[in-house]
C-alpha positions as CSV (number, residue, x, y, z in Angstrom):
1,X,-137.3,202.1,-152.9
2,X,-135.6,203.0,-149.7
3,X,-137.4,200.2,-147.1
4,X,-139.0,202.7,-143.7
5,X,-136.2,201.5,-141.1
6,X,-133.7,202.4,-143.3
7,X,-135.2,205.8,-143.7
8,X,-135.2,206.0,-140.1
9,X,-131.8,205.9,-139.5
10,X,-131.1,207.8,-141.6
11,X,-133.6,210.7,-141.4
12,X,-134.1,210.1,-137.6
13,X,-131.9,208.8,-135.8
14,X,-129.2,211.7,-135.7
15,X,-131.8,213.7,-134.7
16,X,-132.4,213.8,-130.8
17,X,-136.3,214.2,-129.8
18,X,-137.2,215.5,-126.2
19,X,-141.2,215.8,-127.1
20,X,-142.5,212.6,-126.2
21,X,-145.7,213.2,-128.5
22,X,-142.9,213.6,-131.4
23,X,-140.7,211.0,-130.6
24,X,-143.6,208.2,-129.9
25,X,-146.3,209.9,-132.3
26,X,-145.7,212.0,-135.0
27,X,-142.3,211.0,-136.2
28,X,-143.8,207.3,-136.8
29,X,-146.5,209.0,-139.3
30,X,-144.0,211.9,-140.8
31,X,-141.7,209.1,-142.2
32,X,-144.0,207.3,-144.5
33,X,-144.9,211.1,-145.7
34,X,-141.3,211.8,-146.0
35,X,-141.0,208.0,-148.3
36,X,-143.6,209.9,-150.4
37,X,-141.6,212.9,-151.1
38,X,-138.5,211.4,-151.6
39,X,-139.4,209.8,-154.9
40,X,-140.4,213.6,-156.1
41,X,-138.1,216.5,-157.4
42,X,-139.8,218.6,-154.8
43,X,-137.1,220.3,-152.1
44,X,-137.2,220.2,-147.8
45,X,-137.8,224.2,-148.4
46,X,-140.7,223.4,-150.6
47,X,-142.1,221.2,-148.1
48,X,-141.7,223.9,-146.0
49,X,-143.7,226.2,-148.0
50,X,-146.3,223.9,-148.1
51,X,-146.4,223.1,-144.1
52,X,-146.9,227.2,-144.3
53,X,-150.2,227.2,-146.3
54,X,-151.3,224.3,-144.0
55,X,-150.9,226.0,-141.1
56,X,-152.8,229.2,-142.6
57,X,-155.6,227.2,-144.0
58,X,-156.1,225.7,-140.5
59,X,-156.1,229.1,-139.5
60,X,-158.7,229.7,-142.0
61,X,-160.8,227.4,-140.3
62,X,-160.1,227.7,-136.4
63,X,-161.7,231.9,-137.6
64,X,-164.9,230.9,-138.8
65,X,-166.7,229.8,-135.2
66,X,-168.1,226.7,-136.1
67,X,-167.8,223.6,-133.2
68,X,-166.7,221.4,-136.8
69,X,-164.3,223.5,-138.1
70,X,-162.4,224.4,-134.9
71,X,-162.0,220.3,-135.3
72,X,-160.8,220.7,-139.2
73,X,-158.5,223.6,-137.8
74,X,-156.8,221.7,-135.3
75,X,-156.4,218.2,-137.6
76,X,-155.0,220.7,-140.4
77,X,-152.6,222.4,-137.8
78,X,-151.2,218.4,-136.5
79,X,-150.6,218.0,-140.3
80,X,-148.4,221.1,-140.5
81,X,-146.7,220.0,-137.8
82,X,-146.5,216.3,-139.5
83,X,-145.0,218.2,-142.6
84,X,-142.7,220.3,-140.6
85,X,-141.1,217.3,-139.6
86,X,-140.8,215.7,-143.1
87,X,-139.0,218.7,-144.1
88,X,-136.1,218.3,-141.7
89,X,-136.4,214.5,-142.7
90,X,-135.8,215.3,-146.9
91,X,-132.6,217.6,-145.9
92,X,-131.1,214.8,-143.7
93,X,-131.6,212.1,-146.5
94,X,-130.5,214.4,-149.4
95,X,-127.7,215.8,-147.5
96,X,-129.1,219.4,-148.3
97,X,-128.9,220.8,-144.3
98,X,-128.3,224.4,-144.2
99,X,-128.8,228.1,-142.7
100,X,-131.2,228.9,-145.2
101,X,-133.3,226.3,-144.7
102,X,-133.0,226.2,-140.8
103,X,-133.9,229.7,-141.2
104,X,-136.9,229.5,-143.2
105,X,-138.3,227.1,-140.5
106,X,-137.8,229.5,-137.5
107,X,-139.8,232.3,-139.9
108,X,-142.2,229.7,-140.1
109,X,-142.7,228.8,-136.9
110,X,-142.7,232.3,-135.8
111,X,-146.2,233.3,-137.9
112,X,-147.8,229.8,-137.6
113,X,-147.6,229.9,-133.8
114,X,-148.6,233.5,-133.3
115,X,-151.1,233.3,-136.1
116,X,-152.7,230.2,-134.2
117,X,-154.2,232.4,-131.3
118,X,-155.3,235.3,-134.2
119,X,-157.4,233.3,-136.3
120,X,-158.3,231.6,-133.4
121,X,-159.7,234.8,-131.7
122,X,-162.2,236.1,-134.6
123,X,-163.5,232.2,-134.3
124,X,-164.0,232.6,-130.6
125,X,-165.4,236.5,-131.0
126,X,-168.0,235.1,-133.5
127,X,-168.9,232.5,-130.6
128,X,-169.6,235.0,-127.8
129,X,-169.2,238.5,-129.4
130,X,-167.4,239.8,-127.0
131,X,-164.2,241.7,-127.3
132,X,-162.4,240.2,-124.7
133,X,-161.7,237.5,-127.2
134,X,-159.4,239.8,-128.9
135,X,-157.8,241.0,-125.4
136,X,-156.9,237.3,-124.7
137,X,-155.9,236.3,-128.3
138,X,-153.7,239.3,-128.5
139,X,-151.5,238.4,-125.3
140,X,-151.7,234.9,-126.6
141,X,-149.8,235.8,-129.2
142,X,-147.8,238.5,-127.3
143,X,-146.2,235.5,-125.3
144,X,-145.7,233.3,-127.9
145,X,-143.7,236.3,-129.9
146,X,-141.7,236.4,-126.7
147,X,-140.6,233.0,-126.3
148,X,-139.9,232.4,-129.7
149,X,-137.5,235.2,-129.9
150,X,-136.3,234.6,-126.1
151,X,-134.8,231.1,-127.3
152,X,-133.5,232.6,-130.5
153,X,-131.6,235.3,-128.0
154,X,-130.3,232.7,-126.3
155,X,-128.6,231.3,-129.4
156,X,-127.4,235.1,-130.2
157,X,-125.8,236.1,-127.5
158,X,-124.0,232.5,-127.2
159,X,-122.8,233.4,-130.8
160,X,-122.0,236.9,-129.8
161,X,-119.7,235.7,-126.9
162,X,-118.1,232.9,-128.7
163,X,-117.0,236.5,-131.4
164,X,-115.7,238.2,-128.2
165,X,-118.6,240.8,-127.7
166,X,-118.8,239.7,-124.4
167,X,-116.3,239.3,-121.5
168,X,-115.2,235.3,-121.4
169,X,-115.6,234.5,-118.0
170,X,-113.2,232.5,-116.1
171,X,-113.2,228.8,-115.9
172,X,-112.2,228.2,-112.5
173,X,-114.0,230.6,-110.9
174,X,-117.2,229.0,-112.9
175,X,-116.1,225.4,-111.4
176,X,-116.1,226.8,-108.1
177,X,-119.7,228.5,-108.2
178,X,-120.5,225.0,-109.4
179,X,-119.2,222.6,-106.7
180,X,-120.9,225.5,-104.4
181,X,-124.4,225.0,-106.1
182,X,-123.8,221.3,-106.1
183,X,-123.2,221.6,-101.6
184,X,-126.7,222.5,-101.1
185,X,-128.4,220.6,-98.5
186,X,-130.4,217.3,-99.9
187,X,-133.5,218.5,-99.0
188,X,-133.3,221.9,-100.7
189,X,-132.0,219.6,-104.1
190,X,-135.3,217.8,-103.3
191,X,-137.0,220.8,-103.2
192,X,-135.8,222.3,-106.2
193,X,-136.5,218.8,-108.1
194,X,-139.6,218.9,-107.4
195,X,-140.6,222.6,-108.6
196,X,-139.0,222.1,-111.4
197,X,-140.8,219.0,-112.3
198,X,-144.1,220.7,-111.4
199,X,-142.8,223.8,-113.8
200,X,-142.0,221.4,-116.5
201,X,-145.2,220.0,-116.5
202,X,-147.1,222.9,-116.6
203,X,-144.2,224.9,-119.1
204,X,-144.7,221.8,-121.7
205,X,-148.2,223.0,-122.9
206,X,-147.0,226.0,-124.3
207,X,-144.7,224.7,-126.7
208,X,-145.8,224.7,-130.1
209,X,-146.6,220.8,-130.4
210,X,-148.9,220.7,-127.2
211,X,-150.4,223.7,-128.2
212,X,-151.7,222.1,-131.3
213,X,-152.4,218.7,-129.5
214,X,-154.5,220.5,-126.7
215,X,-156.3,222.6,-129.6
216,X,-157.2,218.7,-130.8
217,X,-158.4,217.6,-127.9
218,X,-160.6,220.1,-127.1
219,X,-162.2,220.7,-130.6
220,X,-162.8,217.2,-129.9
221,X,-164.5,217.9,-126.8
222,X,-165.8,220.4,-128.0
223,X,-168.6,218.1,-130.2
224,X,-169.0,215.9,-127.9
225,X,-170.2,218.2,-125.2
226,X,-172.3,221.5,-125.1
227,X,-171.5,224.9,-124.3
228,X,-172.4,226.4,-121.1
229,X,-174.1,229.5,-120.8
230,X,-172.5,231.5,-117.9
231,X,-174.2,235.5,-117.7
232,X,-174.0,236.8,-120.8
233,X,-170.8,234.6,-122.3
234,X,-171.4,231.5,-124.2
235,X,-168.4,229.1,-122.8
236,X,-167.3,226.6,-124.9
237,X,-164.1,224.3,-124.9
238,X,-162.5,226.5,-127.5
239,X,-163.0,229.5,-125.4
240,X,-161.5,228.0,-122.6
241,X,-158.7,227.5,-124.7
242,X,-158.1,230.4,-125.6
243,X,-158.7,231.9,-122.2
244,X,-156.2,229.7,-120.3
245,X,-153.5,230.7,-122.6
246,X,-154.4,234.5,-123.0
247,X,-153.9,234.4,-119.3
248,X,-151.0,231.9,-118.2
249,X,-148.9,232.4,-121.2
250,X,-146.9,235.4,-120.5
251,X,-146.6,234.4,-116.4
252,X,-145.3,231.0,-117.3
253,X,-142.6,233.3,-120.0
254,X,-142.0,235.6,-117.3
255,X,-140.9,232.5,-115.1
256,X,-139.1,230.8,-117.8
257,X,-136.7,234.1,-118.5
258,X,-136.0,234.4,-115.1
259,X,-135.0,230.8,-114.9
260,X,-132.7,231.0,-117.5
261,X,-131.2,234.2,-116.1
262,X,-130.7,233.4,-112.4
263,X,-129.5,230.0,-113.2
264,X,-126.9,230.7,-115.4
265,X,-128.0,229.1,-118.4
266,X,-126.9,230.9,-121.0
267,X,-122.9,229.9,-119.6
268,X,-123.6,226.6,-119.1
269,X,-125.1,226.2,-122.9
270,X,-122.1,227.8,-124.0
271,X,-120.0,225.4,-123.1
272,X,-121.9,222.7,-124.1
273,X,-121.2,224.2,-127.8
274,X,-117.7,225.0,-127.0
Protein backbone atom coordinates (compact mmCIF):
# COMPACT_ATOMS: atom_id res chain seq x y z
CA UNK A 1 0.00 0.00 0.00
CA UNK A 2 0.93 3.44 -1.21
CA UNK A 3 2.87 4.87 2.24
CA UNK A 4 0.74 8.77 3.27
CA UNK A 5 3.83 11.00 2.06
CA UNK A 6 3.88 9.42 -1.00
CA UNK A 7 0.22 9.98 -1.49
CA UNK A 8 0.84 13.51 -0.68
CA UNK A 9 2.86 14.25 -3.39
CA UNK A 10 1.20 12.95 -5.41
CA UNK A 11 -2.41 13.90 -4.56
CA UNK A 12 -1.31 17.21 -3.00
CA UNK A 13 1.30 18.73 -3.81
CA UNK A 14 0.35 19.95 -7.51
CA UNK A 15 -2.39 21.31 -6.02
CA UNK A 16 -1.90 24.92 -4.66
CA UNK A 17 -4.04 25.68 -1.26
CA UNK A 18 -4.74 29.42 -0.34
CA UNK A 19 -7.27 28.37 2.75
CA UNK A 20 -5.15 28.12 5.51
CA UNK A 21 -7.80 25.90 7.43
CA UNK A 22 -7.42 23.50 4.24
CA UNK A 23 -3.92 23.62 3.77
CA UNK A 24 -2.97 23.15 7.71
CA UNK A 25 -6.33 21.16 8.66
CA UNK A 26 -8.36 19.31 6.53
CA UNK A 27 -6.05 18.21 3.86
CA UNK A 28 -3.90 16.27 6.71
CA UNK A 29 -7.27 14.23 7.67
CA UNK A 30 -8.70 13.98 3.75
CA UNK A 31 -5.51 11.99 2.85
CA UNK A 32 -5.80 9.01 5.12
CA UNK A 33 -9.65 9.06 3.81
CA UNK A 34 -8.44 9.25 0.33
CA UNK A 35 -5.67 5.95 1.33
CA UNK A 36 -9.09 4.30 2.20
CA UNK A 37 -10.65 4.70 -1.08
CA UNK A 38 -7.90 4.06 -3.09
CA UNK A 39 -7.91 0.32 -2.37
CA UNK A 40 -11.79 0.34 -3.59
CA UNK A 41 -13.26 0.25 -7.26
CA UNK A 42 -15.30 3.25 -6.16
CA UNK A 43 -14.58 6.47 -8.67
CA UNK A 44 -13.63 10.50 -7.54
CA UNK A 45 -17.30 11.20 -9.06
CA UNK A 46 -18.70 8.56 -6.69
CA UNK A 47 -17.04 10.18 -3.97
CA UNK A 48 -18.59 13.08 -5.02
CA UNK A 49 -21.96 11.70 -4.96
CA UNK A 50 -21.45 10.66 -1.69
CA UNK A 51 -19.94 14.24 -0.21
CA UNK A 52 -23.62 15.27 -1.78
CA UNK A 53 -25.74 13.15 0.50
CA UNK A 54 -23.47 14.30 3.38
CA UNK A 55 -23.95 17.64 2.91
CA UNK A 56 -27.95 17.05 2.65
CA UNK A 57 -28.12 14.93 5.65
CA UNK A 58 -26.34 17.63 7.57
CA UNK A 59 -28.88 19.67 6.14
CA UNK A 60 -31.22 17.31 7.53
CA UNK A 61 -30.09 18.05 10.88
CA UNK A 62 -29.06 21.87 10.96
CA UNK A 63 -33.66 21.94 10.05
CA UNK A 64 -34.75 20.21 13.03
CA UNK A 65 -33.97 23.09 15.84
CA UNK A 66 -32.31 21.21 18.30
CA UNK A 67 -28.98 22.91 20.20
CA UNK A 68 -27.38 18.98 19.49
CA UNK A 69 -28.20 18.59 16.19
CA UNK A 70 -27.21 21.99 14.90
CA UNK A 71 -23.76 20.36 16.33
CA UNK A 72 -24.30 16.96 14.28
CA UNK A 73 -25.20 19.33 11.28
CA UNK A 74 -22.14 21.29 11.29
CA UNK A 75 -19.58 18.03 12.09
CA UNK A 76 -21.59 16.32 9.00
CA UNK A 77 -21.16 19.42 6.79
CA UNK A 78 -16.79 19.55 7.80
CA UNK A 79 -17.09 15.82 6.65
CA UNK A 80 -18.49 16.85 3.26
CA UNK A 81 -16.11 19.19 2.94
CA UNK A 82 -13.31 16.43 4.16
CA UNK A 83 -14.82 14.22 1.28
CA UNK A 84 -14.87 16.93 -1.22
CA UNK A 85 -11.32 17.08 -0.95
CA UNK A 86 -10.69 13.23 -1.30
CA UNK A 87 -12.48 13.46 -4.46
CA UNK A 88 -10.05 15.77 -6.18
CA UNK A 89 -7.34 13.63 -4.38
CA UNK A 90 -8.64 9.98 -6.16
CA UNK A 91 -8.64 11.84 -9.78
CA UNK A 92 -5.03 13.14 -9.18
CA UNK A 93 -3.75 9.69 -8.12
CA UNK A 94 -5.75 7.70 -10.89
CA UNK A 95 -4.91 10.22 -13.46
CA UNK A 96 -8.80 10.42 -14.12
CA UNK A 97 -8.94 14.67 -14.10
CA UNK A 98 -11.59 15.99 -16.30
CA UNK A 99 -14.47 18.56 -17.23
CA UNK A 100 -16.95 16.23 -16.17
CA UNK A 101 -15.85 15.74 -13.01
CA UNK A 102 -14.77 19.39 -12.33
CA UNK A 103 -18.18 20.02 -13.30
CA UNK A 104 -20.02 17.86 -11.15
CA UNK A 105 -18.15 19.50 -8.14
CA UNK A 106 -19.14 23.19 -9.00
CA UNK A 107 -23.07 21.62 -9.23
CA UNK A 108 -22.26 20.41 -5.99
CA UNK A 109 -21.01 23.11 -4.37
CA UNK A 110 -23.60 25.21 -5.85
CA UNK A 111 -26.77 23.32 -3.86
CA UNK A 112 -24.65 22.41 -0.73
CA UNK A 113 -23.74 26.04 -0.08
CA UNK A 114 -27.13 27.54 -0.81
CA UNK A 115 -28.86 24.64 0.74
CA UNK A 116 -26.77 25.29 4.00
CA UNK A 117 -28.69 28.62 4.94
CA UNK A 118 -32.32 26.76 3.78
CA UNK A 119 -32.25 23.88 6.09
CA UNK A 120 -30.62 26.07 8.32
CA UNK A 121 -33.64 28.62 8.34
CA UNK A 122 -36.59 26.04 9.18
CA UNK A 123 -34.09 24.99 12.23
CA UNK A 124 -33.85 28.59 13.33
CA UNK A 125 -37.80 29.30 12.54
CA UNK A 126 -38.64 26.29 14.87
CA UNK A 127 -36.24 28.17 17.57
CA UNK A 128 -37.99 31.54 17.58
CA UNK A 129 -41.10 31.12 15.21
CA UNK A 130 -40.65 33.97 13.63
CA UNK A 131 -40.63 34.51 9.93
CA UNK A 132 -37.88 36.68 9.74
CA UNK A 133 -35.82 33.47 9.80
CA UNK A 134 -36.95 32.86 6.37
CA UNK A 135 -36.25 36.60 5.24
CA UNK A 136 -32.56 36.18 6.45
CA UNK A 137 -32.09 32.54 5.15
CA UNK A 138 -33.47 33.53 1.88
CA UNK A 139 -30.80 36.39 1.22
CA UNK A 140 -28.33 34.01 2.71
CA UNK A 141 -28.69 32.03 0.02
CA UNK A 142 -29.48 34.83 -2.52
CA UNK A 143 -25.64 35.91 -1.95
CA UNK A 144 -24.17 32.80 -1.95
CA UNK A 145 -26.13 32.00 -5.52
CA UNK A 146 -24.35 35.27 -6.52
CA UNK A 147 -20.89 34.66 -5.72
CA UNK A 148 -20.85 31.32 -6.83
CA UNK A 149 -21.97 32.22 -10.22
CA UNK A 150 -19.98 35.66 -10.10
CA UNK A 151 -16.58 33.53 -9.99
CA UNK A 152 -17.85 31.16 -12.56
CA UNK A 153 -18.56 34.45 -14.89
CA UNK A 154 -15.27 35.34 -14.37
CA UNK A 155 -13.98 32.12 -15.81
CA UNK A 156 -16.67 32.72 -18.86
CA UNK A 157 -16.00 35.72 -20.07
CA UNK A 158 -12.08 35.00 -19.85
CA UNK A 159 -12.98 31.94 -22.15
CA UNK A 160 -15.19 34.09 -24.16
CA UNK A 161 -12.39 36.64 -24.94
CA UNK A 162 -9.65 34.19 -25.41
CA UNK A 163 -12.64 32.84 -28.58
CA UNK A 164 -12.60 36.44 -29.84
CA UNK A 165 -16.19 37.55 -28.45
CA UNK A 166 -14.61 40.28 -27.04
CA UNK A 167 -12.25 43.08 -28.29
CA UNK A 168 -8.39 42.04 -27.26
CA UNK A 169 -7.24 44.94 -25.77
CA UNK A 170 -3.79 46.35 -26.42
CA UNK A 171 -0.74 45.36 -24.60
CA UNK A 172 1.03 48.41 -24.42
CA UNK A 173 -1.56 50.59 -23.62
CA UNK A 174 -2.32 47.90 -20.60
CA UNK A 175 1.52 48.28 -19.47
CA UNK A 176 1.16 51.90 -19.45
CA UNK A 177 -2.15 51.96 -17.16
CA UNK A 178 0.00 49.66 -15.09
CA UNK A 179 3.33 51.61 -14.46
CA UNK A 180 0.57 54.59 -13.91
CA UNK A 181 -1.19 52.50 -11.07
CA UNK A 182 2.12 51.36 -9.81
CA UNK A 183 3.19 55.80 -9.39
CA UNK A 184 0.79 56.25 -6.71
CA UNK A 185 2.03 57.98 -3.76
CA UNK A 186 3.40 55.48 -0.87
CA UNK A 187 0.96 56.46 1.43
CA UNK A 188 -2.07 55.95 -0.81
CA UNK A 189 -0.33 52.12 -1.59
CA UNK A 190 -0.38 51.97 2.30
CA UNK A 191 -3.70 52.88 2.36
CA UNK A 192 -5.01 50.65 -0.11
CA UNK A 193 -2.87 47.69 1.73
CA UNK A 194 -4.47 48.10 4.47
CA UNK A 195 -8.27 48.04 3.31
CA UNK A 196 -7.69 45.36 1.46
CA UNK A 197 -6.32 43.42 4.30
CA UNK A 198 -9.21 44.57 6.50
CA UNK A 199 -11.59 43.35 3.37
CA UNK A 200 -9.85 40.14 3.19
CA UNK A 201 -10.44 39.43 6.58
CA UNK A 202 -13.80 40.05 6.77
CA UNK A 203 -14.50 38.62 2.86
CA UNK A 204 -12.84 35.09 4.12
CA UNK A 205 -15.87 34.11 6.26
CA UNK A 206 -18.07 33.83 3.45
CA UNK A 207 -16.32 31.33 1.59
CA UNK A 208 -17.69 28.02 1.74
CA UNK A 209 -14.95 26.42 4.23
CA UNK A 210 -15.35 29.27 6.92
CA UNK A 211 -18.87 29.13 6.53
CA UNK A 212 -18.88 25.58 7.70
CA UNK A 213 -16.08 26.19 10.26
CA UNK A 214 -17.97 29.13 11.89
CA UNK A 215 -21.32 27.00 11.74
CA UNK A 216 -18.93 24.58 14.10
CA UNK A 217 -17.92 26.80 16.29
CA UNK A 218 -20.96 28.23 17.22
CA UNK A 219 -23.10 24.95 17.44
CA UNK A 220 -20.38 24.46 19.74
CA UNK A 221 -21.07 27.49 21.64
CA UNK A 222 -24.13 27.03 21.17
CA UNK A 223 -24.27 23.96 24.19
CA UNK A 224 -22.07 25.41 26.11
CA UNK A 225 -24.01 28.60 26.62
CA UNK A 226 -27.77 29.59 26.90
CA UNK A 227 -29.98 31.48 24.77
CA UNK A 228 -30.95 34.93 25.58
CA UNK A 229 -34.22 36.07 25.60
CA UNK A 230 -34.34 39.56 23.97
CA UNK A 231 -38.55 40.88 23.59
CA UNK A 232 -40.23 38.40 22.08
CA UNK A 233 -37.09 36.53 20.06
CA UNK A 234 -35.28 33.67 21.59
CA UNK A 235 -31.39 34.49 20.51
CA UNK A 236 -29.23 31.77 20.28
CA UNK A 237 -25.69 31.29 18.63
CA UNK A 238 -27.26 29.67 15.61
CA UNK A 239 -29.54 32.60 15.09
CA UNK A 240 -26.91 34.87 15.18
CA UNK A 241 -25.46 32.92 12.62
CA UNK A 242 -27.78 33.10 10.52
CA UNK A 243 -28.51 36.73 11.08
CA UNK A 244 -24.96 38.01 10.43
CA UNK A 245 -24.89 36.34 7.15
CA UNK A 246 -28.62 37.13 6.04
CA UNK A 247 -27.39 40.65 6.49
CA UNK A 248 -23.59 41.09 5.47
CA UNK A 249 -23.56 38.63 2.81
CA UNK A 250 -24.80 40.34 -0.21
CA UNK A 251 -22.88 43.99 0.98
CA UNK A 252 -19.67 42.17 1.25
CA UNK A 253 -20.76 40.51 -2.77
CA UNK A 254 -21.69 43.85 -3.68
CA UNK A 255 -18.05 45.02 -2.67
CA UNK A 256 -16.38 42.12 -4.07
CA UNK A 257 -17.93 42.69 -7.77
CA UNK A 258 -17.12 46.05 -7.71
CA UNK A 259 -13.58 45.23 -6.85
CA UNK A 260 -13.09 42.99 -9.44
CA UNK A 261 -14.61 45.35 -11.95
CA UNK A 262 -12.85 48.68 -11.11
CA UNK A 263 -9.59 46.93 -10.74
CA UNK A 264 -9.36 45.29 -13.79
CA UNK A 265 -9.31 41.88 -12.73
CA UNK A 266 -10.84 40.06 -15.15
CA UNK A 267 -7.59 41.37 -17.73
CA UNK A 268 -5.13 40.73 -15.46
CA UNK A 269 -6.47 36.99 -14.88
CA UNK A 270 -6.44 36.62 -18.47
CA UNK A 271 -3.16 36.90 -18.89
CA UNK A 272 -2.14 34.98 -16.26
CA UNK A 273 -3.92 32.03 -18.44
CA UNK A 274 -2.56 33.25 -21.63
Amino acid sequence: MTSIKELRLKCQATKVEKDYIVHKGLRKVSIYVTRLFLVTSITSNQVTLISCFIGVLGGFFLSLGRDRYYLIGALLYVLFIIFDLVDGEIARYRGTMGMKGDYLDYLVHFFIAASLFGFLSFGVYRNINHIVAFVFGFLAIGANLIDKSSGLLIYYSICMKKKGYFELKDVVSQKQNNDSITSVSSTNNIKKSLLHRIFHLISINFNDVHIIVNLLILSILNLLFPSIELFTFRFNYIVLFLSFYGIFYLPVLIVHICRILFNDKLSKSYETFF
